[in-house]
N, C-alpha and C positions, 0 to 999 in steps of 0.2 A: 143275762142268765136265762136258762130253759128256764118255760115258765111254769109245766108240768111236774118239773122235780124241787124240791127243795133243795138248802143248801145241804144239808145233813146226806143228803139221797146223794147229792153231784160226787163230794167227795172222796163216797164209797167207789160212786163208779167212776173217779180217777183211779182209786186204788186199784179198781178189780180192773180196767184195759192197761195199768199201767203194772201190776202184776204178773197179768198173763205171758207176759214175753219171760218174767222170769222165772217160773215154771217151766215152760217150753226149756228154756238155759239150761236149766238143772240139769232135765230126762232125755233132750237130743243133744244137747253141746256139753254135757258131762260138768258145768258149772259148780264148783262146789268148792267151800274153801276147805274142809277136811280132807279130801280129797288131794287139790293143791296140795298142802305141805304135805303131805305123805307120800305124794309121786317127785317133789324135790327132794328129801330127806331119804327113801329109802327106794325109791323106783326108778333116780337116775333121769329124771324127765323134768321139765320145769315148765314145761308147755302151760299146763291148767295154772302156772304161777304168773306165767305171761300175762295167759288171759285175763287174769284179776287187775294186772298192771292196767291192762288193753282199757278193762272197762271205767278203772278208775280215771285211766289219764281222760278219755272222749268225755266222761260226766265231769271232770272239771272245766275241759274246756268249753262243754255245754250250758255249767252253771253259770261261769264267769261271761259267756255271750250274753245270757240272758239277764245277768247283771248291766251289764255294757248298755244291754238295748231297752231297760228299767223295768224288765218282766218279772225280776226276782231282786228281795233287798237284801242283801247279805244278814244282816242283821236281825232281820224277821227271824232265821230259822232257831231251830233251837239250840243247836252246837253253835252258833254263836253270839245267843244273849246269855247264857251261862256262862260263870267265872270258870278257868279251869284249873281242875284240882291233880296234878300230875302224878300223886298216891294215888287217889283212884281210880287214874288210867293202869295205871302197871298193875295193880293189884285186883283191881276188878278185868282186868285185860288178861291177867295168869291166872284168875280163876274159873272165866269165861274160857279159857283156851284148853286149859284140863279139862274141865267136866264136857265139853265139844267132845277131844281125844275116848272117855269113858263112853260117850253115848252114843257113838262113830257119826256123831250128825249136829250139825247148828240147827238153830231156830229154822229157818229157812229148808237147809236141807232135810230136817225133819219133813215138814210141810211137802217138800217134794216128791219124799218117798213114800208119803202115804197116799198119795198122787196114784200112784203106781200099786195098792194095793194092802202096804206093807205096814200091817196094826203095830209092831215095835215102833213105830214111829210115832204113832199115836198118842202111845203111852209118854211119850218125851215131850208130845205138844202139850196135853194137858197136865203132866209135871212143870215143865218149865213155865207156862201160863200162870199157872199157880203160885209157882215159889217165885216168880217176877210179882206178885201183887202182895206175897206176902211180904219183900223186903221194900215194896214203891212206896204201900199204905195199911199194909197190915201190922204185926206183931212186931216183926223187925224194924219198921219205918223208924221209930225214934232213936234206935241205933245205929243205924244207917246216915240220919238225919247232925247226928251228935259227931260220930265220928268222919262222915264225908256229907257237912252240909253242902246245899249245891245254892251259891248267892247267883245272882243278877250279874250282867256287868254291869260296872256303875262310869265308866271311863269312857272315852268318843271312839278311842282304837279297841275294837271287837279281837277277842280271842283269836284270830285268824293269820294263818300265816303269809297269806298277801295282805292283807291289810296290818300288819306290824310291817312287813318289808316295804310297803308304801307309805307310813309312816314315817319311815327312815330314809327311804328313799328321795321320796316326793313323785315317784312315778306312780302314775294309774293304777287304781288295788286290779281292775278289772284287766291290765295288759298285761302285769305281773300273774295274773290268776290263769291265765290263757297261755301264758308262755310256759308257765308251770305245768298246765297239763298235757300242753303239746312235745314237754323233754320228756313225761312222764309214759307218755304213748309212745314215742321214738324209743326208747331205753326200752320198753315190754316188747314191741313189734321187732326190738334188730337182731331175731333167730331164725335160720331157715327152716326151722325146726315147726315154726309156729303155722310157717305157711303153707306146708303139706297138705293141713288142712285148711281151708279158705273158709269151711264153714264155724270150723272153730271161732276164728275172727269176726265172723259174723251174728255167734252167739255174745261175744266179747261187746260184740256194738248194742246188741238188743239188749245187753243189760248195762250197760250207761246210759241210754236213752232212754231205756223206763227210770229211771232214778230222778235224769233231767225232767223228763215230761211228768213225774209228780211233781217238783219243785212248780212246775210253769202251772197246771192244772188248778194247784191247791191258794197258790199266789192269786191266781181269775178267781177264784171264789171270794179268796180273802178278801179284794181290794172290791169285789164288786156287789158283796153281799150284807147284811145286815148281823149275821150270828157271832161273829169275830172267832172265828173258827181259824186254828192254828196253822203257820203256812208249814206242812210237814213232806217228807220221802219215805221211804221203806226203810222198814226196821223189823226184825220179830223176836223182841222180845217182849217187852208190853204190852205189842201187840196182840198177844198171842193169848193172854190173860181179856185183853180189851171184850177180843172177838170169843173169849170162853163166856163172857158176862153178858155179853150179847145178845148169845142164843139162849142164855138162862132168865134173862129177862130184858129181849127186847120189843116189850111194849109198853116199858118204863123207861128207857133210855134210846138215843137217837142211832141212829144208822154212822158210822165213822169211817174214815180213810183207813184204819189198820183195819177193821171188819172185811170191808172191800182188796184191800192189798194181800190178806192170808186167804180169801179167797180167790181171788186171782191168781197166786200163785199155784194152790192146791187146783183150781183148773186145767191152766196149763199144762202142771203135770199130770193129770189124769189123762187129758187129750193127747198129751206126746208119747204116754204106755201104749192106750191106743193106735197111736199110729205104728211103733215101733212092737208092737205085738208084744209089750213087755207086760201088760198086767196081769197080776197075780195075788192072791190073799196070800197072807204071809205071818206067822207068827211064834213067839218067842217061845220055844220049846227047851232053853235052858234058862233054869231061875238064877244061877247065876249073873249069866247075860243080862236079863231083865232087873236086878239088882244093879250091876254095874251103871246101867242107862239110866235108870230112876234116879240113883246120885248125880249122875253126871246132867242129867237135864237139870237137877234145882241147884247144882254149882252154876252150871249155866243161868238162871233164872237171875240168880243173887248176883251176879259177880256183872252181864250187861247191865243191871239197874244202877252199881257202884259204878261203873264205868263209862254210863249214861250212853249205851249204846250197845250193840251186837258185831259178830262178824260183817253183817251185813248195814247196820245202823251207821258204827264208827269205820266199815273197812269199805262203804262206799256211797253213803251219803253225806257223815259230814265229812270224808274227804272230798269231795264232789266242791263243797264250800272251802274245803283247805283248812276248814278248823284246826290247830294245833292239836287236840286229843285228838286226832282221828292216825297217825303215823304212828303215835307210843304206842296207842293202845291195840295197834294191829301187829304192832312189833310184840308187845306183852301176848295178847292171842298166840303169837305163832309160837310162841317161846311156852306158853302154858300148853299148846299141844304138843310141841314137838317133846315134852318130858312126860307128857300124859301115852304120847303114842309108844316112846322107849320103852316105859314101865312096864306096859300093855305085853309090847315084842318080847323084849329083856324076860319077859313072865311065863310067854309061852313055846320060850325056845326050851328043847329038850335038855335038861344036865350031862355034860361029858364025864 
């Protein structure tokens, strides 16, 4: 361990160097999963769907080495000592994926674009912050709790879909989980389309590799520290609430990986306006708009806490692991945006 910093301290600054690359993603490699479905579904382009492939398949075949090489235990993480509840992936997945569609922005891409300036986004980080802690441990918790409790696994075979197919198999969870993500990279990468841009692909990498490199980061503390401090990746939706409580009261409460990670990424993106001459203040001059986002960020809020995860929690960190929620509930996502974005269009196209 540094012996300067605590473990509370280390953490953060995993999150926040292992953040920064995903910020940078957002505002120079255009990273975004809103974006993604909207440029398949209506732009004719699948590029930015690739990349999501690009980054998933390199962070599992990241995780699964550093399974392999005993840097990471599959079972530490949190998508897979939780039982999984396949209603609350679809359902927190199609609520999560509308209120996305309403706000034009995930947890994350929020974060990005305020990066860059822009106070509507603002507005949706400390919505969504909010109404994530209100269904985690607030008002809503016991109904939350009641209708999608979240148990423990109690069984040897973890949620995970290499470890059930090595179960079954008897082959290695870790060669199964490598070979998984290496089809899963080959299937995103085989378009010419993708290659045009080489940098594309190389935002595609930076952000698998910040995912893995929390995973490895938070695991050295874990195993080497004293606080038994969680082995966690990127996510923003809790986060987002964590690091609001934070700055309201942190000289009561410790320094965290989500504090450090929503900053890191809000970094990043500042840095890449910068560089790209894109920064600008920015703000909601139709209340409508601002009405729409405000819902849509505490659909968002509510529906990752049901779904134990975000676009970015379940659509590439516990895929990272191969969690089984982690493919429904970004299937559910895409399906809650792509009827949220219809609505949206279908609304504002003129009557014939």
């Amino acid at each position: 361990m540094i012996s300067f910093l605590s473990e509370h301290q280390l953490v953060a600054l995993i999150g926040l160097l292992t953040g920064i690359p995903l910020g940078l993603a957002a505002r120079l490699g255009r990273f975004c999963t809103l974006g993604a479905i909207e440029d398949a579904l209506y732009g004719g382009s699948t590029v930015r769907l690739r990349m999501w492939g690009m980054a998933i398949g390199l962070a599992v075949v990241g995780s699964f080495t550093l399974m392999a090489t005993g840097l990471l235990t599959g079972a530490d993480t949190f998508y897979l000592s939780i039982r999984w509840a396949p209603m609350a992936s679809i359902l927190g997945g199609l609520v999560f994926g509308y209120g996305m569609a309403l706000s034009g922005n995930c947890g994350y891409g929020a974060i990005a674009r305020l990066g860059g300036g822009d106070l509507r986004s603002f507005v949706i980080v400390l919505v969504m912050g909010v109404a994530t802690f209100v269904v985690l441990s607030g008002p809503l918790a016991p109904v939350r709790a009641m209708v999608f409790p979240q148990t423990e696994v109690t069984t040897d075979v973890p949620p995970g879909i290499a470890h059930q197919l090595s179960a079954l198999s008897g082959v290695s969870v870790n060669v199964i989980g490598i070979v998984v993500g290496l089809l899963i990279l080959a299937g995103a990468a085989a378009s010419r389309e993708v290659w045009k841009k080489p940098a594309q692909v190389g935002w595609a990498a930076a952000v698998g590799l910040a995912v893995v490199g929390a995973w490895a980061g938070t695991t050295w503390v874990a195993r080497g520290g004293f606080e038994a401090l969680p082995v966690v990746s990127h996510s923003f939706a809790a986060p987002l609430g964590d690091t609001i409580l934070w700055w309201m009261t942190g000289s009561a409460r410790p320094l965290s990986f989500a504090v450090g990670s929503v900053a890191g990424v809000w970094g990043g993106a500042f840095i890449a306006s910068l560089i790209k001459g894109h920064f600008r203040w920015e703000a909601c001059e139709d209340p409508r708009e601002l009405r729409r986002q405000i819902i849509g960020a505490a659909l968002m809020g509510g529906g990752a806490v049901v779904a134990l995860g975000c676009s970015i929690g379940q659509g590439l960190s516990a895929f990272s692991v191969l969690a089984i929620s982690a493919p429904v509930t970004f299937a559910a996502i895409f399906a809650g945006a792509a009827l949220g974005l219809r609505q949206l269009i279908v609304g504002f196209q003129p009557a014939e």
